[in-house]
C-alpha positions as CSV (number, residue, x, y, z in Angstrom):
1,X,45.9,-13.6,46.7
2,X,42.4,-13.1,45.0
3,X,43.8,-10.3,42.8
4,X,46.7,-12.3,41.4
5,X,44.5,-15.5,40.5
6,X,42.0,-12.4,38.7
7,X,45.4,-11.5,37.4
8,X,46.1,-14.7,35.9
9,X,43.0,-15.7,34.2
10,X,43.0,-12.5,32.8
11,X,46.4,-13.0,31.3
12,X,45.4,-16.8,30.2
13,X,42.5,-15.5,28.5
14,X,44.5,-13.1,26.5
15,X,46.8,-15.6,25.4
16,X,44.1,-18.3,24.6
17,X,43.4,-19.0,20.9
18,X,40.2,-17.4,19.9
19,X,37.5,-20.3,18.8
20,X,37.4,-20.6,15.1
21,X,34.9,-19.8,13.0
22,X,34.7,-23.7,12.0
23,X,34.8,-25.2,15.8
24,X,31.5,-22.2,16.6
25,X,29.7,-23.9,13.4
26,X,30.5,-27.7,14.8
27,X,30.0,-27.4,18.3
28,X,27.2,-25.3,18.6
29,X,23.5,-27.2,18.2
30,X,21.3,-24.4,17.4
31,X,23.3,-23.9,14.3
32,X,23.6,-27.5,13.6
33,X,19.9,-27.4,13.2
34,X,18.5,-28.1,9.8
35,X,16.2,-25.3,9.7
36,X,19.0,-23.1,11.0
37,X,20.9,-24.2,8.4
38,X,18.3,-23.3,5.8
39,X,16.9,-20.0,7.3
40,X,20.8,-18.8,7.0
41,X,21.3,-20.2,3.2
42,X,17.8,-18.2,2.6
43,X,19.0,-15.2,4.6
44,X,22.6,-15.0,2.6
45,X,20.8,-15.7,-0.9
46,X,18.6,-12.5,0.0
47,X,21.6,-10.3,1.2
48,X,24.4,-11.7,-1.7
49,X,23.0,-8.8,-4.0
50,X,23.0,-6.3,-1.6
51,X,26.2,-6.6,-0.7
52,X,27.9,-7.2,-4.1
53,X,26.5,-4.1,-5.1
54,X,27.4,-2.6,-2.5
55,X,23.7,-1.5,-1.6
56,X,24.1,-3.0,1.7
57,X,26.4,-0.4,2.8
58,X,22.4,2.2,2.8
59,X,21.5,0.0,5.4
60,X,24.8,0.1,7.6
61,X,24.4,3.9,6.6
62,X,20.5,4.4,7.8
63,X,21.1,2.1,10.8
64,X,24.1,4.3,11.9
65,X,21.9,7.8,11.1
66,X,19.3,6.1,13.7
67,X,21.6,5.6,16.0
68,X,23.3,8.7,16.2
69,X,19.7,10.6,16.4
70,X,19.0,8.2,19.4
71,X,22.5,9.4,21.2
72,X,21.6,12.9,20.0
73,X,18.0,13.0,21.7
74,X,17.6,14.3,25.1
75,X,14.3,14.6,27.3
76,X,13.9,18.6,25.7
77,X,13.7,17.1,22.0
78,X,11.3,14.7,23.0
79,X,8.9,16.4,25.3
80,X,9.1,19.1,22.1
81,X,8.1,16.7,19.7
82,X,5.3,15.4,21.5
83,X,3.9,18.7,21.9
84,X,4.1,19.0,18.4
85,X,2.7,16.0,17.9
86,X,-0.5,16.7,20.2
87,X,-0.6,19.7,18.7
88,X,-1.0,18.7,15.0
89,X,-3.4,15.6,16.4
90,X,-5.5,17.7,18.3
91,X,-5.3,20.6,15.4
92,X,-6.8,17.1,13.5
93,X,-9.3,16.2,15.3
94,X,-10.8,19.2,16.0
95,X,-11.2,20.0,12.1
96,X,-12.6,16.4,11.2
97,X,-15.1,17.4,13.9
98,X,-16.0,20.6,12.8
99,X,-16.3,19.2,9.5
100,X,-18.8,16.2,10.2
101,X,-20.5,18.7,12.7
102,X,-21.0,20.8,10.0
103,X,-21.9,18.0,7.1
104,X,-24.7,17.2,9.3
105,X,-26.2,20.6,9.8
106,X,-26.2,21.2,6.3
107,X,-27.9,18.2,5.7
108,X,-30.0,18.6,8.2
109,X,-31.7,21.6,6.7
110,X,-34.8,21.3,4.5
111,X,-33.6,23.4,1.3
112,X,-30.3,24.6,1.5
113,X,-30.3,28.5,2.0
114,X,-30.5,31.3,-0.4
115,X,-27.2,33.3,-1.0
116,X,-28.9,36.2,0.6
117,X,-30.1,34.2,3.7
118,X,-26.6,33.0,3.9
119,X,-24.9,36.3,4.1
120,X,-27.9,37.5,7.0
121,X,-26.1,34.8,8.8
122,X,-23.0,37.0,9.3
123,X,-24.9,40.1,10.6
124,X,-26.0,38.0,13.5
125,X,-23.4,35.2,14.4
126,X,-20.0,36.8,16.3
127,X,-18.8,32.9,15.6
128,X,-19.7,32.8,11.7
129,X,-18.0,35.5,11.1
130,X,-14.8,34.6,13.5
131,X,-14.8,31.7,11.0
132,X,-14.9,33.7,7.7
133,X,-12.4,35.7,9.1
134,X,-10.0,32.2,10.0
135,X,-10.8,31.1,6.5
136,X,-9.8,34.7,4.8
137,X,-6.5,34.5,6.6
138,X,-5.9,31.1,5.8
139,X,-6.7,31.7,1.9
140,X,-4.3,35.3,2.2
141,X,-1.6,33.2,4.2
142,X,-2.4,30.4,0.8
143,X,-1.8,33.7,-1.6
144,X,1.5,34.5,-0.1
145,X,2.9,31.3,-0.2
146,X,2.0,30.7,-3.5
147,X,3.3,34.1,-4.9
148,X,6.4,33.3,-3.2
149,X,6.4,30.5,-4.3
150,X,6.1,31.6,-8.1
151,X,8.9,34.3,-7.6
152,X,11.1,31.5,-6.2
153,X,10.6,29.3,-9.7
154,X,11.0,32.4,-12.0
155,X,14.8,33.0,-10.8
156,X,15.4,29.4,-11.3
């Protein structure tokens, strides 16, 4: 007996005239509100050019590229981009560091050191010259890049 009452609403809802656009508008209070009412004539005055000029149609367009990325991401992608993302924030971090660190042993110093006294440093620091050796592979790696990069714009 319950399924063929369920069966009959259902079939009376199908067959029920959808509410109008008009009786939603009238019977409905929040949009009988005056500030409704003017928050919407605002809202279609600022969206009219879009969609005449069809500009609207980017935004249905970026909002469905969104979505699609949010379907396409799984736990792997995510758990890979915040390694990623550690990685470059930590990479970050450690540099500003190094870099104040460094500002204020420099400054520290009475006179700043001779170029001679400079280059004694790398006899007898393992870690200066681990550095020098980062920052020559870094400026080689810079070299490549920008050789390649100058072969690439002379074949275009």
């Amino acid at each position: 007996m319950n399924t063929e009452v369920a069966e009959n609403r259902t079939a009376e809802a199908a067959h029920a005239p959808t509410e109008s656009l008009q009786d939603l508008l009238r019977d409905n209070p929040q949009l009988n509100d005056p500030a409704t009412m003017r928050g919407i004539a605002a809202l279609v005055e600022k969206l009219a050019p879009l969609v005449q000029g069809k500009r609207f149609h980017n935004v249905i367009d970026l909002l469905s590229a969104a979505s699609d990325v949010v379907d396409m991401t799984d736990d792997a992608m995510v758990q890979k981009m915040m390694k990623g993302y550690e990685d470059v924030a930590a990479g970050a971090f450690n540099l500003n560091n190094s870099v104040r660190f460094a500002s204020a042993q420099a400054g520290a110093e009475d006179a700043p050191p001779t170029l001679w006294q400079a280059m004694k440093r790398f006899n007898g620091d393992a870690d200066a010259r681990r550095g020098l050796a980062v920052v020559l592979t870094m400026l080689n790696l810079l070299g490549k890049q920008a050789r390649m990069s100058a072969s690439v714009a002379r074949v275009d």
